[in-house]
N, C-alpha and C positions, 0 to 999 in steps of 0.2 A: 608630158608634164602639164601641157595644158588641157588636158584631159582627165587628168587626177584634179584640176583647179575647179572645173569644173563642177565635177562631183562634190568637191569640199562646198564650195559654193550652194550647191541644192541643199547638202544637210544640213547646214548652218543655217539656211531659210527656213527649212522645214522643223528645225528646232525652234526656230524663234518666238517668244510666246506672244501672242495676241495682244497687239499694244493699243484696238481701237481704231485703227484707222485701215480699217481693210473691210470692204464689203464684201455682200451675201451673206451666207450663211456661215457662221464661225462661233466659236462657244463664249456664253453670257454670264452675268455675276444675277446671282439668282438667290430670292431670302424666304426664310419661312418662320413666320411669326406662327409660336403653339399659344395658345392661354388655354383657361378651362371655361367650360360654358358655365358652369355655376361661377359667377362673381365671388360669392361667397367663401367656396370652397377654392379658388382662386387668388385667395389672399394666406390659406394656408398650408395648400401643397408647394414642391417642388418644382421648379419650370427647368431645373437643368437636368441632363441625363435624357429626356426624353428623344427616344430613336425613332430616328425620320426617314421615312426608305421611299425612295424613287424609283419607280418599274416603267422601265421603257414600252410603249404599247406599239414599236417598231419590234422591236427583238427581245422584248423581255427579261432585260439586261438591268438588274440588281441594285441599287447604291444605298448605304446608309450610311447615314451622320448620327450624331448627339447634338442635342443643343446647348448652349452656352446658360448662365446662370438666371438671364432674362428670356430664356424661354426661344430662343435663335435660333437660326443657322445661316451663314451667309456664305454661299459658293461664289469665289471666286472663276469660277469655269464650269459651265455646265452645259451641254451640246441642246440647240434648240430639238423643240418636240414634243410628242404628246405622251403625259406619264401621267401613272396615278399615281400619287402623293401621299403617302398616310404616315401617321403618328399615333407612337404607344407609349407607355407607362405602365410599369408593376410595382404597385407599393405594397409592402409587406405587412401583416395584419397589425401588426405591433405599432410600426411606423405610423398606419395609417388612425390607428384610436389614438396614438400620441399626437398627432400633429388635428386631428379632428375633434376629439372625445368620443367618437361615435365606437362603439364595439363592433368587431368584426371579427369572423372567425377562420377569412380565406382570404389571400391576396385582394386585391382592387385594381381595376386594369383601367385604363382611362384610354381611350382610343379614337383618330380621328382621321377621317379621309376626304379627298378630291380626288372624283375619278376624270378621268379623261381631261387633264387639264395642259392647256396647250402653252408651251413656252416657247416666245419667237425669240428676234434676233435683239432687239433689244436689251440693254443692260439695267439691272437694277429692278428687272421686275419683283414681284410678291406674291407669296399666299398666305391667309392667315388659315389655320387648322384649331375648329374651338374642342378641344378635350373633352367627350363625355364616356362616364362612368357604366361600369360593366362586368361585378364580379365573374367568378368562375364556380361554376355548378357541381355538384355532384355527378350529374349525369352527361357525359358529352356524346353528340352525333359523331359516329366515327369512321362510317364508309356510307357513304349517297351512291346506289348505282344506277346513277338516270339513263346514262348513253343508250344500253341495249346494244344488242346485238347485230351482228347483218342482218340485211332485212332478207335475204336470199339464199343465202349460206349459214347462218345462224337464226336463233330466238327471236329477233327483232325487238319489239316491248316485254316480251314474255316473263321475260329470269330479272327483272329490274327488284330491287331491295335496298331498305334503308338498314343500318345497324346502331344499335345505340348501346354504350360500353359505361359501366360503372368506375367511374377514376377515381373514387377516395379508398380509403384503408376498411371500409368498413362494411357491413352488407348492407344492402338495398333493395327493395322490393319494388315490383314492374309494376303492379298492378294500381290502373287506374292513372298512370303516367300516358299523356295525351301527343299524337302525331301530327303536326297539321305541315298541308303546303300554305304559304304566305302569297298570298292575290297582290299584283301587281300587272300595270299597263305593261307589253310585250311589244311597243314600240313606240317610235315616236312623231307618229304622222299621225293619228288619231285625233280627230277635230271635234267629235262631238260629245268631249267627256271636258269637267274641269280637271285642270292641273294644277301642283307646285310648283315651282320655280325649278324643282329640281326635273320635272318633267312627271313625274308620278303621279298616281290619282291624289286628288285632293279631294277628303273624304269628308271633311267639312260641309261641302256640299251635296252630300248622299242625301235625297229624301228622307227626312223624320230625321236626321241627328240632331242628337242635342246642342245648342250653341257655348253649354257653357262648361265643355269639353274639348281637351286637344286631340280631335278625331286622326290627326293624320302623325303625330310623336308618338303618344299614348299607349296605340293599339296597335293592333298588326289584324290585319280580316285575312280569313283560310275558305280557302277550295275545298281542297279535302281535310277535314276532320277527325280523327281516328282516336281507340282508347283501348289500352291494354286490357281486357278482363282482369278478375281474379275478387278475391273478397278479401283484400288488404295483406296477406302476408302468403300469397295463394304462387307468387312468381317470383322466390329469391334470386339476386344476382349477386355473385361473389365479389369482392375486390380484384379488380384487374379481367373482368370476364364481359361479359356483353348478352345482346339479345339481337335476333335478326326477323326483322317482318319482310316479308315477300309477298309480292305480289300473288304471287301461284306456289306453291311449295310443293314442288314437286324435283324431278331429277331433268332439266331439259336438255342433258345431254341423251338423254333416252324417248324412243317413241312414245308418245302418251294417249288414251283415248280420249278425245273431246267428249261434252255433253252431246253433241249431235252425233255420237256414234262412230265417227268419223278419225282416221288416226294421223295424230300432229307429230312431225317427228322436223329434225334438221341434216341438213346437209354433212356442214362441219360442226363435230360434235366440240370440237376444241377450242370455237368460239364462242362456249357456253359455258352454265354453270350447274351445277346440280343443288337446286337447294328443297331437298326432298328433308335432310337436316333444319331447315327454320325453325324459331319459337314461336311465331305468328306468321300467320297471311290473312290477306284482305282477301274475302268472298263480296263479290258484289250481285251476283245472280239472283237472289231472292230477293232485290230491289228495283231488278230489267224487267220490261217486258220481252226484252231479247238478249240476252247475256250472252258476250261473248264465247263462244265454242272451249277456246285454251280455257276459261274460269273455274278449273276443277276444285273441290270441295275437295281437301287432303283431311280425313277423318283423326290423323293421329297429331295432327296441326290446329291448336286452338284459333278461332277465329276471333279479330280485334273487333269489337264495337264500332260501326260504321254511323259517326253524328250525321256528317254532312258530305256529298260525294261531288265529283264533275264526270262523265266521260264516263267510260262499260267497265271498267276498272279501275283498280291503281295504276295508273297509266301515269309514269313522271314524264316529265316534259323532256325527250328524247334531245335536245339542241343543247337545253341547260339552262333553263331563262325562271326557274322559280328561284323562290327562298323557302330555308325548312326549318320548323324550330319543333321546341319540346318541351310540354309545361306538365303543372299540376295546379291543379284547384288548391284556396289559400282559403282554410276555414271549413264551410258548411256551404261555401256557395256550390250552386247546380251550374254544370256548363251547359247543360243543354238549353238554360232558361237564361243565357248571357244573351244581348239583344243580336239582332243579325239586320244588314241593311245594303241597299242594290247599290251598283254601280254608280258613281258619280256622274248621270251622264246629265246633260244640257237639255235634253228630250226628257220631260219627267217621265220614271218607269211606271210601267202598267201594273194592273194587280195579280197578272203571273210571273214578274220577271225577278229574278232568282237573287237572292239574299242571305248576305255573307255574315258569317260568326262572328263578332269583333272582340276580342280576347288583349285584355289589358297588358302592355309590355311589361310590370313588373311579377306575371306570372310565368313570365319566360324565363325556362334552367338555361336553353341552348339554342341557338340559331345559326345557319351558317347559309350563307347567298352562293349559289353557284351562276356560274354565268356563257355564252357560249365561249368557243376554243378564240373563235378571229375574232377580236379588237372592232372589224364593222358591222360584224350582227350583234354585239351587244345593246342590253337596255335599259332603262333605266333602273337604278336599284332601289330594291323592294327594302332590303330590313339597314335602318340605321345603326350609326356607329356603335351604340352600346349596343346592338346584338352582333353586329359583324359588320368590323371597319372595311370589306373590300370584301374578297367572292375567289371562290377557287372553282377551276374547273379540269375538264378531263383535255387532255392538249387533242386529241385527234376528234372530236367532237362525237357527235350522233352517229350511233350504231355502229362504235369500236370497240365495243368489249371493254372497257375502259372502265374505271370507277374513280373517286374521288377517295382519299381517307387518309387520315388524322396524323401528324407525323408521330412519335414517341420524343417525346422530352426526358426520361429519365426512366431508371430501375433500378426500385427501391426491393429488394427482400427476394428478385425476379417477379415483382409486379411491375409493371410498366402504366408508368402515368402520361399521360397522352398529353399534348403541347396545346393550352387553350388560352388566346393572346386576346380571342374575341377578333380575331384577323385572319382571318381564310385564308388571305393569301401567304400568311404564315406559317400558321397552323395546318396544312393540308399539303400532301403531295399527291400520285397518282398512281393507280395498280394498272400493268397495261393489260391483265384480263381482272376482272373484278374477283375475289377471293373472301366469302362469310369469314368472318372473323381471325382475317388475316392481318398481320402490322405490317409497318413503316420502320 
């Protein structure tokens, strides 16, 4: 009997909820103030409904709320830690010209994040999350295959490929539609560049920018560069269909001959990909003076337009530390002749050091941030909330065969419209071998 007392006695402790007066670590009442970063447009949208999601960066364990009418959330209990925080909004196009005047012809998604933000033991803490805007495109990125392969048993960099998938009802034409990776600092111990606040280049300070632009909201500066050919209606893409650029298009599950004669083959062929099928691949050989051996010329493979490159290839950052987006020129402007400027560093640059494309953010259809698998090699993020509130990546990191792509939101007619929050962490889950124009 007194052994049954006992036990009653733990669980009733163990039930008891947090009254305040018990130290260490125990869960906190924690608030999240949303507004929208326009003032303006801040007096005539919505503040309630807006869904708050909290991703543990321990375990990667889930939570969302809605906010209350003032724009809220106030947890009573929430276990101290470090989460990223974001907020979203879909207003509907109707909604959004009635409540604005502004005509629209696509949803409006307003989205905002804090990444890495640490919540102690303390009660009553805060974040405020400011709403910025960010339709949804015609065109969305829909598989990133940065990982690569084993470096010893598979492909390594070889078979890596990005796919871009048409999600409206209508046809659409590739050509002339542009690639770029998004240039950001890859850590944050680097002392001899300026930063923002949020750690990132501060590009304000580039040699030769103009001061009487927002160099570091505005634009986004790219690495590599790239442009579909075609002479404007020369690469239809159907409703619900895609296009895949590769790096090499080839089958790399099969021996291949290199340019030096020499024959490249893999171990295990089943942690690769055959993409002898692509619509494009990147040739970078005729711009080496030593091109990579794997950089085979696939003759039945249109080659993309090479603006501006980094490295012997298309070579994505195997860890997972870019951002990728996807524009088109607006008008009669030339992108080649959009200004380009060096590194922000504190050392003014010399007159060979290397200068980047800066490409105006509201030329951007699509962007989406990937970032490494573990929580401590991540870096600071490259593309803001109106291109992508937070970042998806592949969970087993560099050279798992692994890719990144887009979940499916719906099927309309058996077309499938792919999920686009302008939230990676939403919108994306992961293939455990990467799959050309495969779904979710």
């Amino acid at each position: 009997m007194r052994k049954l007392l006992f036990i009653l006695l733990l669980a009733i402790t163990a039930c008891k909820k947090y009254q305040g007066d018990v130290t260490g670590i125990h869960p906190v009442k924690y608030h999240v103030i949303t507004s929208y970063a326009s003032e303006n447009l801040g007096k005539l949208l919505p503040k309630a409904k807006i869904e708050v999601t909290f991703k543990s960066a321990k375990n990667g364990l889930i939570q969302k709320y809605i906010t209350e009418s003032n724009g809220t959330v106030s947890l009573d209990s929430i276990s101290p830690g470090v989460y990223d925080i974001s907020a979203s909004i879909k207003i509907q196009p109707a909604d959004y010209t009635t409540l604005t005047g502004e005509k629209v012809d696509k949803e409006v998604v307003f989205n905002a994040s804090e990444k890495s933000k640490t919540i102690t033991i303390e009660d009553n803490q805060r974040v405020e999350l400011k709403l910025i805007s960010g339709s949804t495109g015609p065109w969305v990125i829909k598989q990133i295959y940065y990982a690569g392969s084993n470096t010893t048993t598979g492909a390594s960099f070889r078979d890596q490929f990005i796919e871009i998938y048409n999600n409206t009802d209508s046809l659409l034409y590739a050509d002339s539609l542009y690639i770029a990776e998004a240039l950001g600092i890859q850590n944050f111990t680097s002392t001899n560049i300026y930063r923002q606040n949020n750690s990132q280049y501060d590009w304000s300070k580039s040699q030769g920018m103009p001061t009487n632009i927002d160099a570091n909201n505005g634009y986004i500066y790219t690495r590599a560069l790239l442009m579909i050919p075609g002479t404007g209606k020369q690469y239809p893409v159907k409703p619900g269909e895609s296009i895949v650029l590769a790096q090499t298009a080839l089958n790399h599950k099969a021996p291949f001959t290199g340019s030096d004669g020499k024959t490249i083959t893999v171990r295990d062929p089943s942690l690769t990909i055959d993409l002898s099928g692509a619509d494009f691949e990147a040739y970078y050989a005729p711009f080496l003076a030593k091109p990579l051996a794997s950089d085979i010329d696939n003759p039945s493979v249109p080659n993309v337009e090479v603006l501006s490159y980094s490295g012997t290839d298309l070579i994505f950052d195997n860890p997972g530390r870019m951002g990728y987006v996807i524009f088109k020129n607006k008008g009669d402007i030339d992108i080649k002749k959009l200004p380009q400027y060096p590194y922000p560093t504190i050392t003014p640059p010399t007159a060979s050091t290397d200068k980047y494309y800066q490409i105006p953010i509201d030329f951007i259809i699509d962007g989406v941030e990937v970032q490494p698998s573990s929580a401590a090699s991540r870096v600071p993020k490259k593309l803001g909330a109106s291109l992508d509130a937070l970042y998806a990546y592949a969970p087993n990191g560099a050279y798992s065969s692994q890719s990144v792509i887009r979940k499916t939101d719906s099927i309309v007619n058996g077309r499938r419209i792919l999920k686009d929050t302008n939230n990676s962490a939403e919108d994306f889950d992961f293939l455990p071998l990467a799959a050309p124009k495969a779904f979710k």
